[in-house]
N, C-alpha and C positions, 0 to 999 in steps of 0.2 A: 771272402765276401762274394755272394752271388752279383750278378750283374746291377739286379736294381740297386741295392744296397750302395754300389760302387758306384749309382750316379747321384743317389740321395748325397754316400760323400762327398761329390764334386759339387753339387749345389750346397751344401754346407747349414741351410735352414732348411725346414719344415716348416712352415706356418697352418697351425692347429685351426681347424672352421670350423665352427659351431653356426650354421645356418639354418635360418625359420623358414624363409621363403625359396622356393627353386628356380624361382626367377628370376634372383638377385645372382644365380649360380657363372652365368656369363660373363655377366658385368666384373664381378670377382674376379672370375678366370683371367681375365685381360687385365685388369690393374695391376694381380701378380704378374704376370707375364712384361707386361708396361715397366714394371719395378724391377726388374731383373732376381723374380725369385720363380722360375717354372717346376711349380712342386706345392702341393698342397693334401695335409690329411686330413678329411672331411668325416666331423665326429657322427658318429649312431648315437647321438643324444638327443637329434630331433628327427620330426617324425619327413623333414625334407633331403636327410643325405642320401637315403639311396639315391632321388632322382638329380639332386646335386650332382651327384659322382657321375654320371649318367651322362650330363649335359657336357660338365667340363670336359670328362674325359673323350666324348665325340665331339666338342667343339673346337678342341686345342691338344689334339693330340698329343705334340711336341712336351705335357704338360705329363708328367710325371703326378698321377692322383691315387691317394692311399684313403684306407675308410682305419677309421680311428674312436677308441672306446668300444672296440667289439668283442662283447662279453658272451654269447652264441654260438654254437658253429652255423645255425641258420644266418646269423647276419653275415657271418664269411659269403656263402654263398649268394648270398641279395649282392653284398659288396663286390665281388666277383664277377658274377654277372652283368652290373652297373659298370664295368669299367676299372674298378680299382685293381691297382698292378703291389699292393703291402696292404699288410693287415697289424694294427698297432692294437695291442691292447693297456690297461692301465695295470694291470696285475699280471700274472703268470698261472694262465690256465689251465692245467695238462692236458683236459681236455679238448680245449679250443687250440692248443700249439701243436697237439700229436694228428688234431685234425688239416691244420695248416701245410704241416710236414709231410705227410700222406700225398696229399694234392699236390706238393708242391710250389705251394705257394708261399710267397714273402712274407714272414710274420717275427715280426720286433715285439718281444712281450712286455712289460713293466717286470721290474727288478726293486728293490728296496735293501739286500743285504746279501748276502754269500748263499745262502742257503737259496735265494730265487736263480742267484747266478748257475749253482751247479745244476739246479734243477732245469736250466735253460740247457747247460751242456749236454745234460742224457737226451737232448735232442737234436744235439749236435749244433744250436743257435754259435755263431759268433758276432752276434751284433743284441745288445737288449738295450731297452731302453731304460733309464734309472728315472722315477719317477715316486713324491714328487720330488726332484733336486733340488731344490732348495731348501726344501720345508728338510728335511732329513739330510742335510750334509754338505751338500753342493757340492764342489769342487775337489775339495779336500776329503769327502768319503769315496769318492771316484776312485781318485790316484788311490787312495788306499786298498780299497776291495780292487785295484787294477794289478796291483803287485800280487797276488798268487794265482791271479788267472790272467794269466800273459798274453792268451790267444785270445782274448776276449776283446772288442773294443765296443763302443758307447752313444747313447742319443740320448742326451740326458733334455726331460721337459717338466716343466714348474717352475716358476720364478724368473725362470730365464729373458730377459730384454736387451734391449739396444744400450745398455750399459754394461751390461757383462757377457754378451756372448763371446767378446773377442777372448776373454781370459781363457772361457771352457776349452776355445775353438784350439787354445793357444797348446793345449794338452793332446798329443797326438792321437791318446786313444779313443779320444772323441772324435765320430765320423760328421756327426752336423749335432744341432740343435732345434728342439721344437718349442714351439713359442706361439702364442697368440695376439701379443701386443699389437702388431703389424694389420691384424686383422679382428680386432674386436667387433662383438656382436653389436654393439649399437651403431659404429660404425657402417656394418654392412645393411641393419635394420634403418639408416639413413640414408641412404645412398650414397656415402659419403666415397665415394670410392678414387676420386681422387687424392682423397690423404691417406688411403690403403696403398696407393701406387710411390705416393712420398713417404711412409711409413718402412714398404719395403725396400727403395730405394737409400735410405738409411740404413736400414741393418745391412745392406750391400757393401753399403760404405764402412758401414763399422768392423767388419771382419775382411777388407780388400787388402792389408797388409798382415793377416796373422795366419 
């Protein structure tokens, strides 16, 4: 694992952001941060993450920020440029991965089955993301697509919460997990951002002994 990857492991979540406003981008940033989760991938589903990534990432350096649902090679480079240090996508794009690769930059593609796995490996990826994990397998399709590809290890996002992240986390070949719970969109369209900071502080808690 490259470096980023290696710290995404040691913070162990991703909390997925789907944000409207880019204002609210600060506020967020420190609630994570408050929470003990410094790490956040801000999706290109709305028309505010570039400047999202933008803010967080020169307001709290310390914060480790990926852009997330990037289906483009241009939105790599919007993301890129914003500040983002990973590039997450939901599927396996050859195009968008072999552009990632190129550059050099951090890119975890979405996986569903052996056939996205190998095709990660002609790029030489040893980190994908399995997505969505729950809806298609969870746990138990992991470990299994984990046994012929040995080099491989995992960030599996979909379903995932503060009830089951300890189990996934509990499986070595999983580096972290991505999730949204912690950070729901009406939540942050409320300000609610004190119980984004109890929220995260929770799933801190729920994976502190696994």
């Amino acid at each position: 694992m490259n470096e980023i990857l290696q710290k995404i492991s040691e913070i162990r979540i991703v909390p997925v952001v789907a944000i409207d406003r880019a204002e609210d981008a600060a506020k967020l940033g420190q609630a994570l941060l408050n929470g003990g989760i410094p790490c956040a991938e801000v999706t290109f589903r709305t028309d505010a993450a570039e400047e999202a990534i933008r803010i967080m990432s020169s307001e709290f350096p310390e914060m480790l920020i990926g852009a997330g649902t990037v289906l483009k090679t241009e939105q790599v480079d919007r993301a890129v440029a914003a500040g983002a240090k990973f590039i997450v996508s939901p599927g396996l794009n050859p195009r968008v991965v072999g552009y990632c690769v190129d550059k050099g930059i951090t890119m975890v593609p979405g996986c569903a089955n052996p056939s996205d796995i190998e095709a990660a490996l002609e790029f030489d990826l040893d980190v994908v993301k399995i997505f969505p994990a729950e809806a298609i397998g969870g746990l138990s399709l992991i470990k299994a697509m984990s046994a012929p590809y040995t080099g491989m290890k995992f960030m599996p996002t979909g379903g995932i919460n503060a009830g089951n992240i300890g189990k996934y986390l509990e499986f070595k070949k999983i580096i972290a997990c991505g999730g949204s719970w912690m950070v729901d969109k009406k939540l942050i369209a409320e300000g609610k951002f004190d119980e984004i900071e109890r929220l995260c502080k929770e799933a801190v808690e729920a994976i502190k002994n696994v």
